[in-house]
MIFI-452746 format. One record per residue (C-alpha): x, y, z; residue number from 1; residue in three letters. Coordinates in steps of 0.2 Angstrom, whole numbers, plus 5000, padded with zeros to 4 digits. Layout:
N
> X,Y,Z,NUM,ala
...
END
This chain:
380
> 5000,5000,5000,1,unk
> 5008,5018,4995,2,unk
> 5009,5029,5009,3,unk
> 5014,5045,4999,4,unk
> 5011,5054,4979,5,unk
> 5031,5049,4977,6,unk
> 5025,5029,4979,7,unk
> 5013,5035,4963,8,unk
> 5028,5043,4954,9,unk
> 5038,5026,4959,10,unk
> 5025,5013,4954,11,unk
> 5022,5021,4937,12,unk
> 5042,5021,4933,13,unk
> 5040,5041,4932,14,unk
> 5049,5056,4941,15,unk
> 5038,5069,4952,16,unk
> 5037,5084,4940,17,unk
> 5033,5072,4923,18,unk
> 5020,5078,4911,19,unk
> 5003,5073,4909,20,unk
> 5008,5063,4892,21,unk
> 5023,5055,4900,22,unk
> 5012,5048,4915,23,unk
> 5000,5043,4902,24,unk
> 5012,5032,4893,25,unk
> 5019,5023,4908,26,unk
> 5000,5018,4914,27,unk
> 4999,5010,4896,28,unk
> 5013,5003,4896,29,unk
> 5010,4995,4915,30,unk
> 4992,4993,4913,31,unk
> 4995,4980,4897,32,unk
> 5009,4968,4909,33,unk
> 4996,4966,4924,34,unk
> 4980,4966,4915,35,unk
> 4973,4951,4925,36,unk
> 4961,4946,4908,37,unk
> 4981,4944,4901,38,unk
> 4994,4941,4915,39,unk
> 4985,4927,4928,40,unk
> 5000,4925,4940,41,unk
> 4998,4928,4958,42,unk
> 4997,4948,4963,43,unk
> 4995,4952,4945,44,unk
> 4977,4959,4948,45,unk
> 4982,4967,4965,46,unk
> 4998,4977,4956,47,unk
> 4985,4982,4942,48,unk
> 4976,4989,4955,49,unk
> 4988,4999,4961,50,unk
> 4993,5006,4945,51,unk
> 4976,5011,4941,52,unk
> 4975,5020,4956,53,unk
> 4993,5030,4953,54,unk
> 4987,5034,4937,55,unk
> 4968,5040,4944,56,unk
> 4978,5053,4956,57,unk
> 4992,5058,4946,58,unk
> 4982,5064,4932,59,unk
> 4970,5072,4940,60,unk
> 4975,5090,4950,61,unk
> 4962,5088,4961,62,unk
> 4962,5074,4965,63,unk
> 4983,5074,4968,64,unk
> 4977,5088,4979,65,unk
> 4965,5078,4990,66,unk
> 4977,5064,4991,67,unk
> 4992,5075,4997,68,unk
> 4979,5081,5011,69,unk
> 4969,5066,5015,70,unk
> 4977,5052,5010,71,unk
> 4969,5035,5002,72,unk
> 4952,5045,5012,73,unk
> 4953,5059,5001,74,unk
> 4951,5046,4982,75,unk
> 4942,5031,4991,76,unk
> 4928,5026,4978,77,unk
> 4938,5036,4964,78,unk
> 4952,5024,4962,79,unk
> 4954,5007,4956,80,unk
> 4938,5005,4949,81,unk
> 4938,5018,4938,82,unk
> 4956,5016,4925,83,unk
> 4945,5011,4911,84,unk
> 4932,5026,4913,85,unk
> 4921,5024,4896,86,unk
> 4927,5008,4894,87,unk
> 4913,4998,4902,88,unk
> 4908,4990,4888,89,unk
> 4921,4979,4886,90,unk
> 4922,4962,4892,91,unk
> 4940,4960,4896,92,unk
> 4958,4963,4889,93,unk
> 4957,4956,4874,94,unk
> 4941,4969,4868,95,unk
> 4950,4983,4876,96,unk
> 4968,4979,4867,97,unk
> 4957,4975,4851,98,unk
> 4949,4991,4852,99,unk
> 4961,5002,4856,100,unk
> 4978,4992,4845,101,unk
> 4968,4985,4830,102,unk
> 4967,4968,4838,103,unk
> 4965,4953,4827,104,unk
> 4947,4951,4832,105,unk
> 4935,4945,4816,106,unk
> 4919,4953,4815,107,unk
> 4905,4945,4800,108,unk
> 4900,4959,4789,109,unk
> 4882,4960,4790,110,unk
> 4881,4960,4771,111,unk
> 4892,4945,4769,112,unk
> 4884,4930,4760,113,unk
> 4875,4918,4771,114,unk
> 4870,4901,4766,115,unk
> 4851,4898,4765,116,unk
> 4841,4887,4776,117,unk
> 4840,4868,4777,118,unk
> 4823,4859,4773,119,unk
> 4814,4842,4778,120,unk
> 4800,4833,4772,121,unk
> 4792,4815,4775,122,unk
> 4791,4803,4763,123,unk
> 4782,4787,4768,124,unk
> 4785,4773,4754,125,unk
> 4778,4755,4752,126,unk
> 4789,4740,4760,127,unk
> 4789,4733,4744,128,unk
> 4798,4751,4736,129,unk
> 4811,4749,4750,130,unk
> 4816,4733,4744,131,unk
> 4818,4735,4725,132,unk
> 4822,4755,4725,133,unk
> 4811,4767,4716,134,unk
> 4811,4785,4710,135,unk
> 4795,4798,4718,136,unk
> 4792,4813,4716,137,unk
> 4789,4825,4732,138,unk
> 4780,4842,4730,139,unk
> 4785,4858,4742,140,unk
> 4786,4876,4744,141,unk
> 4803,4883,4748,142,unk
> 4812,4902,4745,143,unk
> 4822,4903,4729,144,unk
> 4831,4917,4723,145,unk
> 4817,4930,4713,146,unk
> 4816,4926,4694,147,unk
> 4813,4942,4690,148,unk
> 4828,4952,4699,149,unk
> 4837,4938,4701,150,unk
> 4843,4941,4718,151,unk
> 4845,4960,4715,152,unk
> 4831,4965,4723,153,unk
> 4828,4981,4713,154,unk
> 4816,4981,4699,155,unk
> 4824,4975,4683,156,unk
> 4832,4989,4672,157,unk
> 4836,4999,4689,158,unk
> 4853,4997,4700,159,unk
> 4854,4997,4719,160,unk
> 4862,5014,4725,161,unk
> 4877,5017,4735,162,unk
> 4873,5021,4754,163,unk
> 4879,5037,4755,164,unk
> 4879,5038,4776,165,unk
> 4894,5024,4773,166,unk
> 4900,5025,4754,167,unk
> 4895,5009,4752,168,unk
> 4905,5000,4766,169,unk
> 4892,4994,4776,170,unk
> 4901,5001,4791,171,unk
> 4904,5019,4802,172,unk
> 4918,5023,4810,173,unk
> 4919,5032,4825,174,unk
> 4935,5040,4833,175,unk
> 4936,5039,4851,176,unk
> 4950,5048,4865,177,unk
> 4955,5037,4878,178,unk
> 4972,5036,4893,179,unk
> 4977,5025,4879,180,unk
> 4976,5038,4864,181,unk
> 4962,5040,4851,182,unk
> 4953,5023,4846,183,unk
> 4939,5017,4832,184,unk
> 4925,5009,4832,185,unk
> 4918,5001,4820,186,unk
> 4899,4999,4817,187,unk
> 4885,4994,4804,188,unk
> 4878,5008,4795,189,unk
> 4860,5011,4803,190,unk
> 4854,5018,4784,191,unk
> 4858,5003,4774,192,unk
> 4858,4991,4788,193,unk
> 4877,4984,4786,194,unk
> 4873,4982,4767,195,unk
> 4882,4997,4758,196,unk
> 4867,5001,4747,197,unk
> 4852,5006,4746,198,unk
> 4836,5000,4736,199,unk
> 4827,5015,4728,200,unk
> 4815,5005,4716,201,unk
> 4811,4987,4724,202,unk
> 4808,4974,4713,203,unk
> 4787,4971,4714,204,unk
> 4788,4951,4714,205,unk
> 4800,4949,4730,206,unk
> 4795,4968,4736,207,unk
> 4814,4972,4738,208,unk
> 4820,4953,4745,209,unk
> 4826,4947,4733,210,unk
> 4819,4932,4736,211,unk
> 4800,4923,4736,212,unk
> 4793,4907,4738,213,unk
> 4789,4894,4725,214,unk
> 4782,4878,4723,215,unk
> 4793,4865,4716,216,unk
> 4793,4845,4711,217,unk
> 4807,4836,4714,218,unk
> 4814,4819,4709,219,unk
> 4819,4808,4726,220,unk
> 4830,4793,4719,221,unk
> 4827,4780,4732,222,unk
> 4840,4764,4732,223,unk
> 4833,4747,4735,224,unk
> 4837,4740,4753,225,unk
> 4832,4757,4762,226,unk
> 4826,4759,4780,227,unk
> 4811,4767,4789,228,unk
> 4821,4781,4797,229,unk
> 4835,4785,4784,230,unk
> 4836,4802,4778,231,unk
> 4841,4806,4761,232,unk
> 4853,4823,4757,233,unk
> 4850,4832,4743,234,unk
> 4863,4845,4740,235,unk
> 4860,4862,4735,236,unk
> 4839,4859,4736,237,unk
> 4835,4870,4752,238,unk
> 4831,4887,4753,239,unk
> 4840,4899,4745,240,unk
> 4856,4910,4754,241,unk
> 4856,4928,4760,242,unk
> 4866,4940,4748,243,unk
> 4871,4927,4734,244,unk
> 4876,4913,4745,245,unk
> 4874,4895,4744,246,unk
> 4857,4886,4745,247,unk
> 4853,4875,4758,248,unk
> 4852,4856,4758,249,unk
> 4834,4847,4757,250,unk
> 4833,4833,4768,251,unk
> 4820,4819,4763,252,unk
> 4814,4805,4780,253,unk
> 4810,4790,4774,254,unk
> 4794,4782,4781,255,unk
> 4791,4764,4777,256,unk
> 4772,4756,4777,257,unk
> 4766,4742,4787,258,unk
> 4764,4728,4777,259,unk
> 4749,4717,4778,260,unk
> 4756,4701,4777,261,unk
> 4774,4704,4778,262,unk
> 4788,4711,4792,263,unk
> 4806,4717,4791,264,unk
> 4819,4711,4802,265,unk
> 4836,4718,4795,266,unk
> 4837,4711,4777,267,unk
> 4823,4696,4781,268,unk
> 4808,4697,4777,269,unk
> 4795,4686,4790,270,unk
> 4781,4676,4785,271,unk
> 4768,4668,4796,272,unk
> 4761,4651,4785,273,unk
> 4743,4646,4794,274,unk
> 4741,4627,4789,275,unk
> 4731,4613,4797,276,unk
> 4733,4599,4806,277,unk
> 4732,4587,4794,278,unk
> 4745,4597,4784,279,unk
> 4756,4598,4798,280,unk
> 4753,4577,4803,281,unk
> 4756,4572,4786,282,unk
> 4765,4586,4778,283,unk
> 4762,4592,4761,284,unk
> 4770,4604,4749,285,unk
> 4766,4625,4753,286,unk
> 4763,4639,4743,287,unk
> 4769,4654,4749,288,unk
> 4768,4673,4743,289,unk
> 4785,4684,4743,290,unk
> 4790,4702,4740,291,unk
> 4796,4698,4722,292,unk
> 4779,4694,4717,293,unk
> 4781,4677,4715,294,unk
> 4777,4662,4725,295,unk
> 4788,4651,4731,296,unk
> 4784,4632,4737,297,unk
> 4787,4626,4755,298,unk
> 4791,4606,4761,299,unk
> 4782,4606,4775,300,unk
> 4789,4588,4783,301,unk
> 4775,4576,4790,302,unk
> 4775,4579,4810,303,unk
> 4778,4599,4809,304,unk
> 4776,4609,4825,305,unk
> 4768,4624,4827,306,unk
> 4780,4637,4828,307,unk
> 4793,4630,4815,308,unk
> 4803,4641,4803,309,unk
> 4808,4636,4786,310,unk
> 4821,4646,4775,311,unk
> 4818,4653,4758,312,unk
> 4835,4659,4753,313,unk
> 4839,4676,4746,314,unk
> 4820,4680,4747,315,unk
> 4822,4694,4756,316,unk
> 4828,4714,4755,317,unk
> 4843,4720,4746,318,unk
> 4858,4726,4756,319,unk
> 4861,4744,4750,320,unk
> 4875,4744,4738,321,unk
> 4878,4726,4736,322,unk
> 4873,4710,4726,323,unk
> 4866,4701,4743,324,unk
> 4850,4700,4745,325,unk
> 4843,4694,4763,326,unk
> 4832,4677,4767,327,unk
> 4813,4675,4769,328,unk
> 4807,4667,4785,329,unk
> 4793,4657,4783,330,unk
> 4786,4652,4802,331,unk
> 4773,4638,4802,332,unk
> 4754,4639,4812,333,unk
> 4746,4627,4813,334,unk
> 4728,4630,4816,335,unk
> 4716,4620,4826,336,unk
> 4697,4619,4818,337,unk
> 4683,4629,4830,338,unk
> 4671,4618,4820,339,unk
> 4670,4601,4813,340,unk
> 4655,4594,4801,341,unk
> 4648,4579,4806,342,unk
> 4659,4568,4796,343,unk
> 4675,4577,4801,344,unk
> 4670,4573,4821,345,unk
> 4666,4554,4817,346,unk
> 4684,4554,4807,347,unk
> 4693,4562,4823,348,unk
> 4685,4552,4834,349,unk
> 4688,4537,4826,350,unk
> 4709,4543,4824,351,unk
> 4709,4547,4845,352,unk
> 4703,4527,4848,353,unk
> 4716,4522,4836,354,unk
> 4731,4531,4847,355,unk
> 4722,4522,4863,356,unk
> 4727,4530,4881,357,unk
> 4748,4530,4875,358,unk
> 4752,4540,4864,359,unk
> 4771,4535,4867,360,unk
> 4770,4524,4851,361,unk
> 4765,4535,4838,362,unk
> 4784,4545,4843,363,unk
> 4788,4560,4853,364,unk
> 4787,4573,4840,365,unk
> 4768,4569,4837,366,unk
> 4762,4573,4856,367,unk
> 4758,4589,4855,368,unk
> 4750,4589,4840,369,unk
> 4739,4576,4846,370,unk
> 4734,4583,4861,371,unk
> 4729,4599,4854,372,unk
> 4717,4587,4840,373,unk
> 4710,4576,4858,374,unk
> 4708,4594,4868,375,unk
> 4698,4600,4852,376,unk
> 4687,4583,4850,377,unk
> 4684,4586,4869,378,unk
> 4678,4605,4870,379,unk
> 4664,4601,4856,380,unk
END
């Protein structure tokens, strides 16, 4: 803590008697070193203190006065809070130094090109489409570049003029003093808005945007083996960009139907085959239907369970970008009649004498079956 104005002239590296400039200089010149926004070691922030408050009393007479007669007293609350007076809206050191030294700060033109929106739409397809690919064509509304000023925004045969508030900059300068000399600040123009002209005869279809909305139709190529949930990128098919830059990308979610008879899992396709019991007692040869519009035949072996799965190879979906194809999974049910005719209830009842009490003889495999076939015979 200084206990006399000599500890000022000592802090700041400066004689008693120096001028006003010369104090100036020195606080600068300090003030950059112990910055604590730049210098974090211990006692940088107190020392920057200090300075601040040498340089509040020594350049100021009055307040050089109050302190030679006071003491700290005579400048309390006029000290080390105030170096930077005008300055309070600046974060830290590195707006200040950018401010004040030209830092290498980058600041976005508000007239710069920006690039135009992003778009999404959903597209629901049948399962049969996602196998095999297909093209479709989705219709939307997005903002294009005007066709009749072509971006310009003035009417066409007339030409934007040059903001005279910035000469066509975009920007106003404006030259501030400061204890670490005179400064510039930039800022966009608040006549043309940051854009360096002026529109005196706005295009009537886009009413000086330069841009409207459109309906368009657009071709979405989808690739067989596709996925409910895969979004597709176009490029380029977005909305258009601010002040001639790039369009946006359209983005296109793929939806996939239920099927009625079919399911996806992966690349399989499943199947549920209903047969009945006299199929699955003494087998027979299936039919089945498939996503290639085609049947295919099933074996179904004498003794078939319900629940049993038989393989149709490379019956099922494409994998994207490749020859392979997945498998078709046929599961078996077999059904149990509700009803029986007279003569089918004679012929059941004539079979469930013929197995006798054990069943054990007719093999493992058939028990269940033929339980299910003496449960149904009994609950007639």
């Amino acid at each position: 803590m200084t206990t006399s104005r000599q500890d000022y002239y000592d802090l700041l590296g400066v004689h008693r008697g120096a001028s006003d400039e010369d104090i100036k200089k020195a606080f600068r010149k300090l003030a950059m070193e112990y910055h604590p926004d730049r210098n974090k070691r211990d006692g940088a922030a107190e020392k920057f203190k200090e300075i601040n408050e040498a340089y509040q009393v020594l350049s100021d007479a009055q307040k050089r006065s109050a302190y030679d007669r006071y003491g700290h007293a005579g400048v309390s609350g006029n000290g080390g809070a105030r170096g930077f007076d005008g300055f309070e809206n600046f974060a830290g050191f590195g707006d200040i130094f950018d401010a004040f030294f030209g830092g290498g700060t980058t600041r976005t033109r508000p007239n710069a090109p920006r690039r135009g929106a992003d778009l999404k739409y959903a597209l629901t397809i049948d399962l049969e489409d996602a196998a095999f690919g297909i093209e479709k064509e989705i219709g939307l509304e997005r903002i294009e570049v005007c066709r009749d000023c072509n971006g310009s925004r003035s009417s066409p045969g007339s030409m934007p003029s040059i903001c005279g508030n910035c000469n066509g900059s975009g920007e106003v300068r404006r030259a501030r003093d400061s204890v670490f000399g005179q400064f510039v600040q930039v800022a966009p123009c608040g006549v043309c808005l940051g854009e360096g002209q002026t529109i005196t005869d706005p295009c009537d279809t886009c009413r000086g945007s330069g841009r409207e909305r459109r309906s368009r139709t657009l071709e979405v190529a989808i690739p067989a083996g596709i996925e409910d949930g895969v979004q597709i990128r176009l490029r380029g098919e977005g909305e258009a960009g601010h002040n001639g830059g790039t369009p946006g990308d359209l983005y296109v979610l793929i939806r996939v139907r239920r099927h009625k008879i079919f399911r996806r899992e992966g690349n399989d396709i499943l199947y549920t085959l209903p047969i009945n019991m006299a199929q699955a007692a003494l087998g027979a040869n299936v039919t089945v239907p498939t996503i290639f519009d085609e049947d295919a035949e099933v074996e179904i072996p004498a003794g078939t369970q319900s629940g049993a799965v038989f393989q149709l190879k490379s019956k099922g979906i494409p994998y994207i970008r490749s020859n392979r194809k997945g498998d078709q999974l046929v599961t078996v049910d077999v059904q149990t009649p509700k009803k029986l005719s007279d003569e089918q209830r004679l012929l059941f009842e004539e079979l469930a004498k013929s197995f006798g009490d054990d069943s054990a003889g007719s093999g493992a495999q058939y028990k269940g079956f033929f339980d299910k076939l003496k449960d149904a015979i009994a609950g007639e």
